[in-house]
N, C-alpha and C positions, 0 to 999 in steps of 0.2 A: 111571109118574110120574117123570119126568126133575128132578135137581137141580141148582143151581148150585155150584159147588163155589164155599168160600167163599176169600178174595184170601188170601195167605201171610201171617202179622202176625211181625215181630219186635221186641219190646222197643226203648228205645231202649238201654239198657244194649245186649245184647245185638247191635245194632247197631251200639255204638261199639266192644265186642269184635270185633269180626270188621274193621271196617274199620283197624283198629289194626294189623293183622297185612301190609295191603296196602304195597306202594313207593310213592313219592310222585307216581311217573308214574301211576300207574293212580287214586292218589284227584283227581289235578289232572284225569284225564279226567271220574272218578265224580259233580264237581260239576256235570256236565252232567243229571244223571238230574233230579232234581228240586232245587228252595227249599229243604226239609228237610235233602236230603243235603249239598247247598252251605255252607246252613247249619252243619252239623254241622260239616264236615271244615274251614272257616273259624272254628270257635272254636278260641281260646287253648288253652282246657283240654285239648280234643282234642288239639291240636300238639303239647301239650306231651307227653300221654300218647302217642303216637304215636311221639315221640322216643327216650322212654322204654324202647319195647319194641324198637325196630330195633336202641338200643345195647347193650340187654340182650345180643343176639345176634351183638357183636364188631362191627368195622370191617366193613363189606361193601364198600368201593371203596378206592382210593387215587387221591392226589392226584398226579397222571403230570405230569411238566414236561415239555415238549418245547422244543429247542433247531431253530430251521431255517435254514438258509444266508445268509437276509438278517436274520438277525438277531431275529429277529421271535420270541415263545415264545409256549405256549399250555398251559393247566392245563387235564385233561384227566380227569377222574374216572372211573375204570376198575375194574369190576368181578373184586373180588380171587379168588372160585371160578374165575371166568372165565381168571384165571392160572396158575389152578392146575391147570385141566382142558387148557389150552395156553397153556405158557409161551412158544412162537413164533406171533406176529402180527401184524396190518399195523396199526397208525394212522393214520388221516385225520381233521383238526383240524376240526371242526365250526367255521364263522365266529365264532360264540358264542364259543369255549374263547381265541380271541384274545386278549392282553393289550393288543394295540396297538387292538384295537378299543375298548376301555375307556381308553383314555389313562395306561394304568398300566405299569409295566415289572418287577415284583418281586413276589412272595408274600410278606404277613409272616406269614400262617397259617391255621388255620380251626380251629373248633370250633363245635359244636351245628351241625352242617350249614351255618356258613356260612363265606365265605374273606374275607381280608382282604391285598386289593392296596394298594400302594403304590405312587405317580409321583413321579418328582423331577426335576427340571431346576437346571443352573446359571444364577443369576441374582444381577443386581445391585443392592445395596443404596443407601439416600443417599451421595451422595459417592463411587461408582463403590466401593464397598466390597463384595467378592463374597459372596455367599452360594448356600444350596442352597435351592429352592424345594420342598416337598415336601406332598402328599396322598393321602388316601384315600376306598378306595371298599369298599363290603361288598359281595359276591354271592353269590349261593344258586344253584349252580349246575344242581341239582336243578328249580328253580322258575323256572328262567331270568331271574330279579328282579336287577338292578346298582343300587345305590343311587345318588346326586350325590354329588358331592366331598365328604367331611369332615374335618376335623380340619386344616386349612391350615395351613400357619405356613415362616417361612422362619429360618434362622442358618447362620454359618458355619461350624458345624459338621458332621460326619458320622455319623450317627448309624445303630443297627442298630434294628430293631424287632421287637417281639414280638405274641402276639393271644391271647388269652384272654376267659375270663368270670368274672366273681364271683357265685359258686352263690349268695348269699345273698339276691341282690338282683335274680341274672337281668341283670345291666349287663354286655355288653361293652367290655373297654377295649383299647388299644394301649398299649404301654411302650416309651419311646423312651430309649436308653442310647448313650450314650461315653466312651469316654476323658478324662480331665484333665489334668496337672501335668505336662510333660514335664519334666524338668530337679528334679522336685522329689517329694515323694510323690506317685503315682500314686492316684489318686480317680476318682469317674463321676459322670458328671450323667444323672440320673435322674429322665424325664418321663411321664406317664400322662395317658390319653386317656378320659374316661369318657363310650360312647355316649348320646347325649340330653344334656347340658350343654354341648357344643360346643368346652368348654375344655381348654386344657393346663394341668396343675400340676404344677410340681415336688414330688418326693420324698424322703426322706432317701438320698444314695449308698447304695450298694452297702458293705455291712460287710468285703465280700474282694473281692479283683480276681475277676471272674471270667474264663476262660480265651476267648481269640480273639474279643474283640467288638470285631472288626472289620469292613470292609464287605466284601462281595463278593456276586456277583448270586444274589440269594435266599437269603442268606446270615440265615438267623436262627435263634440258639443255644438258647433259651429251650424248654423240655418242658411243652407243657398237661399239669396233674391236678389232678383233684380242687379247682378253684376258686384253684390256685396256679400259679403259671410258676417254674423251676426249670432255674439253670446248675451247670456245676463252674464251680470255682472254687479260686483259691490263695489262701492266707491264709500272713503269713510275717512275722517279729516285725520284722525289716531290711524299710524303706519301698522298698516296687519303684518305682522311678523314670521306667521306660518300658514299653509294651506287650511293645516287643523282648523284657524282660528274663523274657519268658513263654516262653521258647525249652523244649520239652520237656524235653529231656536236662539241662535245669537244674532240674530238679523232685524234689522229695522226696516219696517215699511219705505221710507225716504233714502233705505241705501242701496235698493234695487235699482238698476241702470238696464239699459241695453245700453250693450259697445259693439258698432258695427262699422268693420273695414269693407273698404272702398277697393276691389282687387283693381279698378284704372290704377285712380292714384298711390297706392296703398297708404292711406291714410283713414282716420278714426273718425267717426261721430259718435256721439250719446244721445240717446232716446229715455222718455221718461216712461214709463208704465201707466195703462188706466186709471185716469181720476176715482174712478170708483173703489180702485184695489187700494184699501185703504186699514187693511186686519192682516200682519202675517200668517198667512197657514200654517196648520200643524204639519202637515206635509208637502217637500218640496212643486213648487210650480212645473209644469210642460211649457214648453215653449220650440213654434216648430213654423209650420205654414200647411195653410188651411186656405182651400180655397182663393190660391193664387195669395193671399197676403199674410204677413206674418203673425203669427196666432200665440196668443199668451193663455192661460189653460189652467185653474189651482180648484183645490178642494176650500168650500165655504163654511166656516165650522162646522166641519162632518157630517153634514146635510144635506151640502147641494153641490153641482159641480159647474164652474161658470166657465165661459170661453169668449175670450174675446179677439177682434180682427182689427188690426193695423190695415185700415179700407184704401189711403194712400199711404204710400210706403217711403217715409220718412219723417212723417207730419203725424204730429201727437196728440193732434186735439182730431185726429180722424178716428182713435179706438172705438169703437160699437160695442157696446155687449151681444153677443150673436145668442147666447142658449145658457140657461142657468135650470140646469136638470137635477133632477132630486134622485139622489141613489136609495130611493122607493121604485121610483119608474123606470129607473137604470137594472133593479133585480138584484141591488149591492148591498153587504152589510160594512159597512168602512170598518168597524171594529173586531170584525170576524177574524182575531187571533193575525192581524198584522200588523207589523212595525210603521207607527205613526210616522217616520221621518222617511219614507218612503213614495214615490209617486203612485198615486192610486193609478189615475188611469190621464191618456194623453190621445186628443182628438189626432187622428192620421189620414182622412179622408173624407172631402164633402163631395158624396153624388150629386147629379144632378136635380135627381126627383128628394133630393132631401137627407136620403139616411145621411148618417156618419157611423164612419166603422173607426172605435176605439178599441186601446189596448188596455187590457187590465192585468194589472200586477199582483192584483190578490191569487186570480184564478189562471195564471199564467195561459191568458186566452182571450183573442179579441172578441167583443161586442157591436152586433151592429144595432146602430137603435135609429129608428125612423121618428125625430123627434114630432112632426105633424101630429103624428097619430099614438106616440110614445112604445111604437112597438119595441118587443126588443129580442133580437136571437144570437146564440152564440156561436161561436165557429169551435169546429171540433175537426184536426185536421193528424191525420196519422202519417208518420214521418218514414219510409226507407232510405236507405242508400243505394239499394239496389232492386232487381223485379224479383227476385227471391225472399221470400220473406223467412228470415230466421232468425225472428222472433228478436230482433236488434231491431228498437225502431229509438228513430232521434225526436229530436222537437223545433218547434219553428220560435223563435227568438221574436216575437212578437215588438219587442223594443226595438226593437233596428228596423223595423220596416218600411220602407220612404216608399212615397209617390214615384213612379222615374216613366217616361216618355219614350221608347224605342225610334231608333234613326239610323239613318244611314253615313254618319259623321267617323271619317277615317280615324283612327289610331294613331295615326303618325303627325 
C-alpha cells in the first residue's frame, strides 16, 4: 500500500520568520511563487518587521558616489562584507544608479532604505529677479522605485539639506537650512519638509551657528539617529557676524556644541562634547555614527587619531573613548604635503569582528584597519560609467559614503 506523502505546512507566523531573514532581492523575486506570498511580503507590517531585523544586523551596503569625466555622478549601493573580503574592485554604474537619469544632481540622504535626491537649477523670478529652483525625489534603490518631483519651491537663497524621519509618526521629512545676517548677528532660516502634506514650513532658527552650512556638491552636514538630525555647532556670547568668522583656528574648546533637532517635535537640544576633548585640533573634527551611536572623531596633535561614542544617545556623560590609533599603525604621514585645516580621515564603519573602514583625505582612499591586531589595507577601486572601457574612468567620493540598510519601504 503506497502513500501520499502529505504537502510541507508552515505556519503563517513561521513563514513570516523565515522570510524576514531574506534580502530584498530575493523577496521582490519570492512575490512571484503565489497570492499569499505576494501578499505577505506587500503588507506594511511585514516591511516594517523586515526592516527591523536586517538593521538589527548593522549597515550591510554603503551609499558609493561616483564622480565621471563628463560630470555626470551615480549612487551606487555597495555591499560593505564585499569590501571587506576585497577592498580592490572595478565599478560599472548600472543606468539605474544615474543621478542625471532622475533629473537630480545631489544626495541630501537616506534612511529606512530610502535616498533622498535633490535638483536645482538657476532661474528667474518676477521682474528678472534671480533665484534657485529646487526639487525632490525619493528612491529605493533596492526596489528600483523613484518617486515624482516633491517638495518644489524656489528663493534666492542657497540652502543645504538634510533627510530624516520622525520615529514617532513614521513621516519622512527634509530640513532646508542657511545662513542670515551678514553684516549683523549671524541667524539660519530654518525650513522642514514633512512627506505627505506637500508643504514647506518654517521653524524656529538654529539656537547656535552650526559649523560649515554651506553648499558644495552633496554637501550635507546633518547625522540621522534615533528620530533626530544632529550638527556641531559653535555657540559664543560675542554675535558671529559672518560664516567666514567660523574659520577653525578661531575656535575654542568650550564653543563646540552639538545642536540636535528632534524631527517629532521639531525642536533643539545641545549636547556637550567629551570631557576628555579638551585641545583644539589643528584639523577640523568628523562627526557622524559609528556603530549605532553617534561618533565624534579629530586628529590629536598630529599623532594620533581618537574616536569617540555617544553609548546613550542624548546623555553626555555616556562618551567612551572607543580607539586612539597612531598614524604610525594607521600607515599615515599627517604632514605629507596637506592642508592642516582639512579632515584627515573620519571612521564610516564598525564591523562586527572589529575592523573599521575609514576615509582618508590625504590619499583620496579609504582604509580598512583591524584595530585588534593593527592591520591595515587600502581599498583601491576603479571607477566606469559604462562595460566599455575608454579609458574614462571616475572616482568614488569616499566622503559621502554612509552606512544605509536595504528594504522594502514604498516611495509614496
Amino acid at each position: 500500500m503506497t502513500t501520499t506523502p502529505s504537502p510541507l505546512f508552515f505556519s503563517d507566523d513561521l513563514l513570516t520568520e523565515i522570510l524576514s531573514l531574506l534580502p530584498v532581492k530575493s523577496l521582490l523575486r519570492f512575490k512571484c511563487v503565489s497570492n499569499p506570498w505576494k501578499t505577505l511580503i506587500s503588507d506594511p507590517n511585514f516591511v516594517k518587521f523586515h526592516f527591523k531585523k536586517l538593521k538589527s544586523r548593522n549597515p550591510q551596503h554603503f551609499t558609493l558616489i561616483t564622480e565621471y569625466p563628463d560630470n555626470d555622478y551615480s549612487i551606487i549601493p555597495y555591499p560593505i562584507p564585499r569590501i571587506l573580503d576585497n577592498p580592490s574592485f572595478t565599478l560599472v554604474a548600472d543606468p539605474h544608479f544615474l543621478l542625471s537619469q532622475k533629473d537630480c544632481s545631489r544626495l541630501v540622504g537616506s534612511c529606512n532604505g530610502l535616498v533622498c535626491l535633490v535638483g536645482d537649477r538657476y532661474a528667474y523670478g518676477s521682474g528678472l529677479a534671480s533665484c534657485y529652483e529646487y526639487w525632490f525625489r525619493l528612491w529605493n534603490p533596492a526596489t528600483r522605485k523613484t518617486s515624482q518631483k516633491i517638495g518644489c519651491f524656489c528663493d534666492s537663497g542657497i540652502f543645504v539639506f538634510d533627510f530624516g524621519c520622525d520615529n514617532s509618526t513614521e513621516t519622512f521629512k527634509v530640513v532646508a537650512s542657511r545662513y542670515l545676517g551678514v553684516g549683523e548677528e549671524l541667524t539660519t532660516d530654518v525650513r522642514v519638509f514633512s512627506l505627505g502634506d506637500n508643504v514647506w514650513r518654517n521653524i524656529e532658527s538654529f539656537p547656535v551657528v552650526p559649523l560649515y552650512c554651506d553648499v558644495e556638491q552633496f554637501h550635507h552636514t546633518g547625522v540621522f539617529l534615533n528620530g533626530t538630525l544632529n550638527w556641531l555647532a559653535i555657540q559664543d556670547e560675542d554675535p558671529i557676524t559672518h560664516y567666514c568668522d567660523l574659520e577653525w583656528n578661531n575656535i575654542k574648546v568650550e564653543q563646540i556644541v552639538i545642536v540636535s533637532l528632534d524631527l517629532g517635535t521639531e525642536t533643539y537640544n545641545q549636547y556637550r562634547l567629551p570631557w576628555g576633548f579638551d585641545e583644539v585640533p589643528s584639523a577640523e573634527p568628523s562627526f557622524g555614527v559609528l556603530g549605532d551611536c553617534l561618533c565624534f572623531s579629530y586628529c590629536y596633535r598630529k599623532t594620533d587619531f581618537i574616536i569617540w561614542q555617544m553609548k546613550e544617545f542624548g546623555v553626555e556623560e555616556s562618551w567612551t573613548q572607543f580607539l586612539k590609533i597612531s598614524y604610525h599603525d594607521l600607515q599615515l604621514n599627517y604632514d605629507s604635503g596637506f592642508g592642516t585645516l582639512q579632515k584627515i580621515l573620519e571612521p564610516l564603519f564598525l564591523s562586527n569582528d572589529g575592523d573599521t573602514l575609514s576615509r582618508s583625505f590625504e590619499e583620496r582612499e579609504s582604509i580598512i584597519y583591524n584595530w585588534r591586531d593593527h592591520r591595515v589595507e587600502r581599498t583601491g577601486v576603479t571607477v566606469h560609467k559604462t562595460s566599455i572601457d575608454d579609458g574614462n574612468k571616475g572616482r568614488v567620493w569616499w566622503s559621502f559614503a554612509k552606512g544605509f540598510v536595504e528594504s522594502l519601504i514604498s516611495i509614496s
